[in-house]
DRENKOL-109697 format. One record per residue: residue in one letter; x, y, z of N, C-alpha, C in turn; residue number from 1. Coordinates in steps of 0.1 Angstrom, whole numbers. Layout:
BAVEX  aa   n.c1   n.c2   n.c3  ca.c1  ca.c2  ca.c3   c.c1   c.c2   c.c3    i
BAVEX   A      X      Y      Z      X      Y      Z      X      Y      Z  NUM
...
END
This chain:
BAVEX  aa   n.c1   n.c2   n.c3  ca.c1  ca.c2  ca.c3   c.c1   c.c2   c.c3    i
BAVEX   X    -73    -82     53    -65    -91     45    -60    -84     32    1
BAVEX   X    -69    -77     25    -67    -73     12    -54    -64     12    2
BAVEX   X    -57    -52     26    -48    -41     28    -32    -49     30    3
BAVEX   X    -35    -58     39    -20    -66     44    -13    -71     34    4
BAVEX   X    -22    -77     22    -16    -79     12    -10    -72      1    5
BAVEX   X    -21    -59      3    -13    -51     -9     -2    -41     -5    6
BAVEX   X      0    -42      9     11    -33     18     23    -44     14    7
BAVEX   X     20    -58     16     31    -65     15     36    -68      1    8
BAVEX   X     26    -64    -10     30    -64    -24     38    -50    -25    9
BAVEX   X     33    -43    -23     42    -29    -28     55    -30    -22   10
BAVEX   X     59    -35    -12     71    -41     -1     78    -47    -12   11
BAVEX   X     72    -58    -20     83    -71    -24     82    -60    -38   12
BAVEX   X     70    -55    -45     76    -51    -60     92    -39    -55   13
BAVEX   X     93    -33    -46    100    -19    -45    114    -34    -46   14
BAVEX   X    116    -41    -38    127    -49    -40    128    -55    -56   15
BAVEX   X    122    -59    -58    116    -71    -70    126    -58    -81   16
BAVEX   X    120    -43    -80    126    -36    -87    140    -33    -88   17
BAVEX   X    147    -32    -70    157    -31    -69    165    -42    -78   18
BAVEX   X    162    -58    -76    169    -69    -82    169    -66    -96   19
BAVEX   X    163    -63   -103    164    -62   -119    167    -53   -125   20
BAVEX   X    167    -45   -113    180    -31   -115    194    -38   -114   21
BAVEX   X    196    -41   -102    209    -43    -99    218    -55   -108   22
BAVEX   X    206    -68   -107    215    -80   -106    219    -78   -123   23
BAVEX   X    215    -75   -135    220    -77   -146    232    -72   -144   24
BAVEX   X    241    -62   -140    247    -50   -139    256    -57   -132   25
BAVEX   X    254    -71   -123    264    -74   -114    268    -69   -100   26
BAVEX   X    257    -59    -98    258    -54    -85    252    -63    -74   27
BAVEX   X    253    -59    -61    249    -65    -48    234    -63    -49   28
BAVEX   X    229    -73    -41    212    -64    -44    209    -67    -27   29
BAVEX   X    216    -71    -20    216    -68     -3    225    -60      3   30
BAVEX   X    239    -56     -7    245    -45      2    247    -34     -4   31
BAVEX   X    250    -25     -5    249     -7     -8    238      1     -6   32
BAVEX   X    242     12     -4    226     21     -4    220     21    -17   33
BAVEX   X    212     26    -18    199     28    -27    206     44    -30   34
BAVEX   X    208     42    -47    209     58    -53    203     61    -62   35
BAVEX   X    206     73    -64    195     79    -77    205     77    -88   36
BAVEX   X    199     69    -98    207     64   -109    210     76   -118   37
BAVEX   X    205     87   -119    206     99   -123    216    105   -118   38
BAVEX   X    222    116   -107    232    121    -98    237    111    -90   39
BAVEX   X    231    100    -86    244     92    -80    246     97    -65   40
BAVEX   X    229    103    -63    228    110    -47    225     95    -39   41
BAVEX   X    225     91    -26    222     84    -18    203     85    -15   42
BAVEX   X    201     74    -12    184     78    -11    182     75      2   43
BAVEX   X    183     81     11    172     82     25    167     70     29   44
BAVEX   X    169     63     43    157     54     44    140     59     43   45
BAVEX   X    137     72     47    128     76     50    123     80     34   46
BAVEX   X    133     79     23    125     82      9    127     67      2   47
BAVEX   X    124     54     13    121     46      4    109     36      6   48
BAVEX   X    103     44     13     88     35     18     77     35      4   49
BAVEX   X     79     27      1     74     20     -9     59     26    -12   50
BAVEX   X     56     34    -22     45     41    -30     46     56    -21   51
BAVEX   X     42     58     -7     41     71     -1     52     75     -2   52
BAVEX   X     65     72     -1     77     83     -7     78     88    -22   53
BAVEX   X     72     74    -29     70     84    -45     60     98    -43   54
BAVEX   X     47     94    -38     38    103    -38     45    115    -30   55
BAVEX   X     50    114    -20     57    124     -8     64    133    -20   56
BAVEX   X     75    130    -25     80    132    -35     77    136    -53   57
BAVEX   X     67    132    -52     62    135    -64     68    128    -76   58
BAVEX   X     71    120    -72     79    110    -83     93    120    -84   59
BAVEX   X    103    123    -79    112    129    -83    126    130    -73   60
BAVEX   X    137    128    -75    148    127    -63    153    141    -59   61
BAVEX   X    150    139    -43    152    151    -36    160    157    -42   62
BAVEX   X    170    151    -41    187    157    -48    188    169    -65   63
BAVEX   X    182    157    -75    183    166    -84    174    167    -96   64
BAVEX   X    162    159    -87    142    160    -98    145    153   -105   65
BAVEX   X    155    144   -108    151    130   -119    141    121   -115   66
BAVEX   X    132    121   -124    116    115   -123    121     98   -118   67
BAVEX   X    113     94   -107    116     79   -108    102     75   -112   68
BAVEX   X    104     59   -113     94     48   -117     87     42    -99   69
BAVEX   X     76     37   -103     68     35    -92     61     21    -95   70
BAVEX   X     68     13   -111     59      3   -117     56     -9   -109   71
BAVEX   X     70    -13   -104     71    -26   -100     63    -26    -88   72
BAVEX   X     61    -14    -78     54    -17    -63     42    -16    -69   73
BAVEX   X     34     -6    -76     21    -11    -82     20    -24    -83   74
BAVEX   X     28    -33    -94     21    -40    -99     22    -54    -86   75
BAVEX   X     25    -51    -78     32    -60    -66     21    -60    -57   76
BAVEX   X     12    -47    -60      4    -41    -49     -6    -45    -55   77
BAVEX   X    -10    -46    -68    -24    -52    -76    -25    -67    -73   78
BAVEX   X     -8    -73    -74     -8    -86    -71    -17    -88    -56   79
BAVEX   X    -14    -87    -46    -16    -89    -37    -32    -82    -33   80
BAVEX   X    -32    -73    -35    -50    -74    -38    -58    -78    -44   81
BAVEX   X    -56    -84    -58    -63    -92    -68    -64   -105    -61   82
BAVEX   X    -53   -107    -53    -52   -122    -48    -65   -121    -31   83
BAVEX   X    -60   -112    -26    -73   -112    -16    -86   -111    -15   84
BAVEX   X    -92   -102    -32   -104    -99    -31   -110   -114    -41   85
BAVEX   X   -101   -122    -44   -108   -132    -52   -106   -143    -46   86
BAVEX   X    -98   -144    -34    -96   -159    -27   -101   -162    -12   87
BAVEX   X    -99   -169     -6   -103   -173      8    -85   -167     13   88
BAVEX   X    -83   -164     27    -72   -157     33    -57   -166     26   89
BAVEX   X    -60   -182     29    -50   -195     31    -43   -189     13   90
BAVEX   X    -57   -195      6    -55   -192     -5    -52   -181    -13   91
BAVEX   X    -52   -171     -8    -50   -159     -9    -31   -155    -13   92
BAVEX   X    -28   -156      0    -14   -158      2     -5   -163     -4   93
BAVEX   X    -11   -179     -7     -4   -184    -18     -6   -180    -32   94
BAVEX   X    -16   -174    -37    -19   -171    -48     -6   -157    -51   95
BAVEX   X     -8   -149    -41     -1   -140    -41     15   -140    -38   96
BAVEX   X     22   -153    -29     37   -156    -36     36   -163    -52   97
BAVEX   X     29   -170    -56     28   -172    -74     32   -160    -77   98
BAVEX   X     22   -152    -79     23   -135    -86     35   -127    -83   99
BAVEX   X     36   -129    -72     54   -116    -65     65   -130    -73  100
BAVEX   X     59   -141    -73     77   -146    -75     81   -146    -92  101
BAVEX   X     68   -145    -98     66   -147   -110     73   -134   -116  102
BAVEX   X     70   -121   -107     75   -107   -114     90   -106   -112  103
BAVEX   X     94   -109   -106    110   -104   -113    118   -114   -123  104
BAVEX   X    113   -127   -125    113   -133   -139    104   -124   -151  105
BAVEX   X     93   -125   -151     88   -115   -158     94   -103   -167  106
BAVEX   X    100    -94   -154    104    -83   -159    118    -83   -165  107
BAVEX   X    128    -96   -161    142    -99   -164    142   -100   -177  108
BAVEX   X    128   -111   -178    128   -116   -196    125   -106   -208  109
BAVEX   X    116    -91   -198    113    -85   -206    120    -74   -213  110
BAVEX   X    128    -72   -203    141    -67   -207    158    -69   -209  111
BAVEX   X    158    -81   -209    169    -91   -208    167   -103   -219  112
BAVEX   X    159   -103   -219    156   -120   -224    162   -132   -214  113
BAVEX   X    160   -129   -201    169   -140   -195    164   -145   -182  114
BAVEX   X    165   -154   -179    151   -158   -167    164   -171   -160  115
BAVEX   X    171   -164   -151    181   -169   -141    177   -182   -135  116
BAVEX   X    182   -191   -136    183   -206   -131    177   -205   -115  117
BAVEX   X    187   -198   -107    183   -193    -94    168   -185    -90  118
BAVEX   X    159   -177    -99    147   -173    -97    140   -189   -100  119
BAVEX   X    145   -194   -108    135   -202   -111    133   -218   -103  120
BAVEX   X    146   -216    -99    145   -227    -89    142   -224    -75  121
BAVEX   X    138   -211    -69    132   -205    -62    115   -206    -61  122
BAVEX   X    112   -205    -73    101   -206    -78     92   -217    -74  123
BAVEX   X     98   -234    -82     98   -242    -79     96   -247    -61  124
BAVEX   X    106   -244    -60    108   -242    -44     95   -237    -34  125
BAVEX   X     93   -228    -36     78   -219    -31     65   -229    -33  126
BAVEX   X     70   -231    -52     52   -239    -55     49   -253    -50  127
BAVEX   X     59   -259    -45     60   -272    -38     55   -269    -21  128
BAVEX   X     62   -258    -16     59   -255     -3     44   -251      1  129
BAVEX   X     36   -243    -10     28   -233     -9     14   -236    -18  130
BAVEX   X     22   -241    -30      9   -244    -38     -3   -252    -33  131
BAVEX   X     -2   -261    -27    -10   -269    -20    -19   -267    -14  132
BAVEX   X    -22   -253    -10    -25   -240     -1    -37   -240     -8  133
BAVEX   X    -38   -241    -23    -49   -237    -31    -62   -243    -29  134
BAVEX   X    -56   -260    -24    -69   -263    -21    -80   -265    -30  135
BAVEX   X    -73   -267    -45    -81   -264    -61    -84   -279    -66  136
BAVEX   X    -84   -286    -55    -90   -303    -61    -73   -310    -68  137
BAVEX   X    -60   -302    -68    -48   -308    -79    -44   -317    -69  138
BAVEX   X    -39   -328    -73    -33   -339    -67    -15   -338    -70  139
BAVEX   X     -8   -345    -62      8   -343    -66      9   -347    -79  140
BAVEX   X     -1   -363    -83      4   -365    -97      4   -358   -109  141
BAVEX   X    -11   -347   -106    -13   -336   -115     -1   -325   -113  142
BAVEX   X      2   -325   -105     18   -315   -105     30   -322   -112  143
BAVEX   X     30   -331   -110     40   -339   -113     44   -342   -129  144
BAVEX   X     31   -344   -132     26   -345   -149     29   -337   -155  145
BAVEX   X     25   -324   -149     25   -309   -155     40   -303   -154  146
BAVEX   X     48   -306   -141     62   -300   -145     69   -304   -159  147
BAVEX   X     63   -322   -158     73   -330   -167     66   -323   -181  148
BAVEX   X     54   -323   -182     48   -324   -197     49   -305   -201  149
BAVEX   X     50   -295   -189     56   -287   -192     68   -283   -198  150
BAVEX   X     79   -290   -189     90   -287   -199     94   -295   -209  151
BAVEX   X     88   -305   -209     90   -317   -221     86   -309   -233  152
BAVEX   X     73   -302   -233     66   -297   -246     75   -289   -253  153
BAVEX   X     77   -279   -242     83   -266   -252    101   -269   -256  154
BAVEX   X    109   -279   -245    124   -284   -248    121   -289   -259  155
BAVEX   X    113   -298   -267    107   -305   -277    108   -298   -287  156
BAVEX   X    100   -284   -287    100   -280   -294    110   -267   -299  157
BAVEX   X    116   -269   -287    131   -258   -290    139   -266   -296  158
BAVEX   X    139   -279   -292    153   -288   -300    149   -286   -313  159
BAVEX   X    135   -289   -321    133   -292   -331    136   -275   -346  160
BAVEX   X    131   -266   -336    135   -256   -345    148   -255   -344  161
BAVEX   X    157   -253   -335    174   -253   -340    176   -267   -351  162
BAVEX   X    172   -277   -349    176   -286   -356    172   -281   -375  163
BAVEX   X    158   -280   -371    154   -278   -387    159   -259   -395  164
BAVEX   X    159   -253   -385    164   -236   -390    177   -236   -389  165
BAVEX   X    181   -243   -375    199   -241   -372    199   -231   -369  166
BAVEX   X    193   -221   -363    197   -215   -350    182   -215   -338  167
BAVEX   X    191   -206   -325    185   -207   -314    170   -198   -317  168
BAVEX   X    159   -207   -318    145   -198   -313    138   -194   -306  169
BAVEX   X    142   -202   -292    136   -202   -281    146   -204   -269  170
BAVEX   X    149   -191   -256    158   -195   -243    158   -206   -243  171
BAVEX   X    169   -210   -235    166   -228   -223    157   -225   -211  172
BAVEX   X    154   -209   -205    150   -206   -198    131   -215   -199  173
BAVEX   X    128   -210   -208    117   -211   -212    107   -224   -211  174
BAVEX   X    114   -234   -213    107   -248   -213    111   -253   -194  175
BAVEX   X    121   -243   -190    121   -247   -177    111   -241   -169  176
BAVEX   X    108   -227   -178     94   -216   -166     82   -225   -163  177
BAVEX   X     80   -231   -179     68   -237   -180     64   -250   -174  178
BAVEX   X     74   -258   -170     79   -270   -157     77   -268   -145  179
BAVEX   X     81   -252   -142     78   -250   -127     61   -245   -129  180
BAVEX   X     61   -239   -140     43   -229   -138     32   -246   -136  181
BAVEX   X     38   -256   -145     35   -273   -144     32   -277   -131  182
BAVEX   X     41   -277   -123     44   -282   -107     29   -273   -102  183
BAVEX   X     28   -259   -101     20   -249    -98      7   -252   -100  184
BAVEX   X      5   -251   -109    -10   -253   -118    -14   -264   -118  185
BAVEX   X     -4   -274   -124     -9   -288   -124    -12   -293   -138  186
BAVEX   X    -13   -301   -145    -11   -297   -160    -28   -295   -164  187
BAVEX   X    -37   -294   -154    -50   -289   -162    -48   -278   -168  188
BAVEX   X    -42   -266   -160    -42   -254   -165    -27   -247   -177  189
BAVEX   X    -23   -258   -180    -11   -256   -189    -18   -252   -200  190
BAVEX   X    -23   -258   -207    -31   -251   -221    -36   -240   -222  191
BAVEX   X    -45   -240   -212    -46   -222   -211    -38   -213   -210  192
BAVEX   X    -29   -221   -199    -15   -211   -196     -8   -205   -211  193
BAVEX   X     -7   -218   -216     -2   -215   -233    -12   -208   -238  194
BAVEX   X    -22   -209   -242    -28   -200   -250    -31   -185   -250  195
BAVEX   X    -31   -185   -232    -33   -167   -234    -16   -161   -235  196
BAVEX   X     -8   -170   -231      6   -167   -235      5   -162   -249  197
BAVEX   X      0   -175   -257      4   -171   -275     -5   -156   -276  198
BAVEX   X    -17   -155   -270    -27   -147   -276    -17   -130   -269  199
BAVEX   X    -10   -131   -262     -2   -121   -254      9   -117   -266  200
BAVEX   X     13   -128   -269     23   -128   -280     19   -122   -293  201
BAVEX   X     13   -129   -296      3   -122   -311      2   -109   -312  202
BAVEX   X     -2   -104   -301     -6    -91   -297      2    -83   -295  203
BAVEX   X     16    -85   -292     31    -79   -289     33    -76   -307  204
BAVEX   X     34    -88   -314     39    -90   -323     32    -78   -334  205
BAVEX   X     17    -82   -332      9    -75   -339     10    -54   -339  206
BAVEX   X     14    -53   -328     18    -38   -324     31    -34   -323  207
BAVEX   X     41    -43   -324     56    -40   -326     58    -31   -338  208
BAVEX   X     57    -33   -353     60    -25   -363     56    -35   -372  209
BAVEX   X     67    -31   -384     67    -39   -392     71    -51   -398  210
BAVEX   X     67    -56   -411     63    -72   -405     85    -74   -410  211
BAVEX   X     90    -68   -415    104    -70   -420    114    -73   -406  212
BAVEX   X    108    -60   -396    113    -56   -382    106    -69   -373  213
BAVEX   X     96    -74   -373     92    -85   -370     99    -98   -368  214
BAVEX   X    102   -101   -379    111   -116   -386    124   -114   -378  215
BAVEX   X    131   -101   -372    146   -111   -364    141   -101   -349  216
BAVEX   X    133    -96   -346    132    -96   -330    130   -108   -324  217
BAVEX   X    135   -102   -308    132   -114   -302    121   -109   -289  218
BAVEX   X    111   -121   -287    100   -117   -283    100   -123   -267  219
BAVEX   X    100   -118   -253    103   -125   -242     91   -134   -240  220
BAVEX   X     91   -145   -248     76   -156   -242     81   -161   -228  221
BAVEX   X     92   -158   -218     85   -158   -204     82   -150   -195  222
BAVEX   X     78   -136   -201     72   -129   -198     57   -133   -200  223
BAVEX   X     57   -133   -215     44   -141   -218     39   -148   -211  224
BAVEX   X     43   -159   -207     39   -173   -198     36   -168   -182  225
BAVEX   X     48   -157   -181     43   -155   -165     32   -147   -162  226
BAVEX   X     28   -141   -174     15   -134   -170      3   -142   -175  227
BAVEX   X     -1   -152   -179     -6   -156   -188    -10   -169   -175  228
BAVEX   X      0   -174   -169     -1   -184   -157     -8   -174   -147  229
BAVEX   X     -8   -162   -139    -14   -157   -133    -27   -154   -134  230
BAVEX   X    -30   -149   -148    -44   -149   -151    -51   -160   -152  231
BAVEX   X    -42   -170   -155    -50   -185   -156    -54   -191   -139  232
BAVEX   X    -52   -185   -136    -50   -192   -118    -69   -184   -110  233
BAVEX   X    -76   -171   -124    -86   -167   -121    -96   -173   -129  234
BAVEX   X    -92   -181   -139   -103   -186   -142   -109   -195   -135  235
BAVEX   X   -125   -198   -136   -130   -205   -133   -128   -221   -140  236
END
């Protein structure tokens, strides 16, 4: 189970990567070949098997040794083993579509600031299908509670800072992540979800620079949230 899963994680991160390549950019992310963003060579089916053609390769394109990245099927591949060595199979699976659907929001916000309507109603979509799978004592009304009081909280509190600063503090994306992570979790685990978010945050903030450079970045808290929901899903 573990192996099936972490084969099928490195599978979805290698796509997960292609999408957050492509889709900002406006490209297709189901038709054209796969190039080397560097020379602009064609990539092989046979140099795209997800982790053993990096290794094959050495991290580097046949064509002209521009180093590639290997992040997203890692972390696709941790997903899906973290989820098998800590769950029963059923639950397992589901634990591990959370994790894979969560990362290419994740990685959009963290270099975009922007978490697509379409991932996220995707999202939604899955945790209605699948969540249920967990078998963690949540009842629908505990989902139900948790989408609404999820995105009620944080809309609440985005309306209120434009109101009182007059300008935007927080995406629209963001009170809607936390609605679907709601539906998922159930609203027991929203506080936590929030908290190791802020404590993720803090900790961005605290290592960014300084405190002048501080005051007008913008920090992706649904990044935050989507990792912060995953971890929350191991606590006891």
């Amino acid at each position: 189970m573990t192996a099936g899963l972490a084969t099928l994680g490195a599978i979805w991160g290698s796509f997960a990567g292609a999408l957050c390549s492509r889709w900002p950019d406006g490209r297709s992310i189901t038709r054209g070949r796969s190039h080397c963003d560097s020379c602009g060579a064609q990539i092989a089916p046979y140099d795209l098997i997800p982790i053993i053609s990096f290794l094959l390769l050495k991290g580097k394109c046949r064509s002209c040794g521009s180093p590639f990245t290997v992040g997203t099927e890692l972390i696709g591949l941790c997903i899906g083993a973290t989820a098998a060595l800590f769950f029963p199979p059923a639950q397992a699976l589901s634990v591990a579509m959370f994790g894979w659907f969560l990362l290419p929001l994740a990685i959009l916000d963290f270099r975009h600031l922007w978490l697509p309507n379409r991932l996220l109603g995707l999202l939604l979509v899955v945790g209605i299908l699948f969540a249920p799978l967990w078998d963690s004592g949540i009842s629908w009304t505990d989902r139900a509670i948790g989408g609404i009081a999820g995105f009620a909280t944080l809309e609440i509190v985005r309306q209120l800072y434009r109101l009182v600063r007059r300008k935007e503090g927080m995406g629209a994306g963001d009170p809607k992540l936390l609605g679907v992570l709601g539906v998922w979790l159930g609203w027991q685990l929203l506080p936590m979800t929030v908290l190791i978010a802020s404590f993720l945050g803090l900790a961005t903030a605290l290592l960014s620079g300084h405190r002048k450079e501080q005051e007008s970045m913008e920090y992706p808290l649904g990044t935050f949230l989507a990792v912060a929901a995953y971890i929350a899903v191991f606590l006891p």
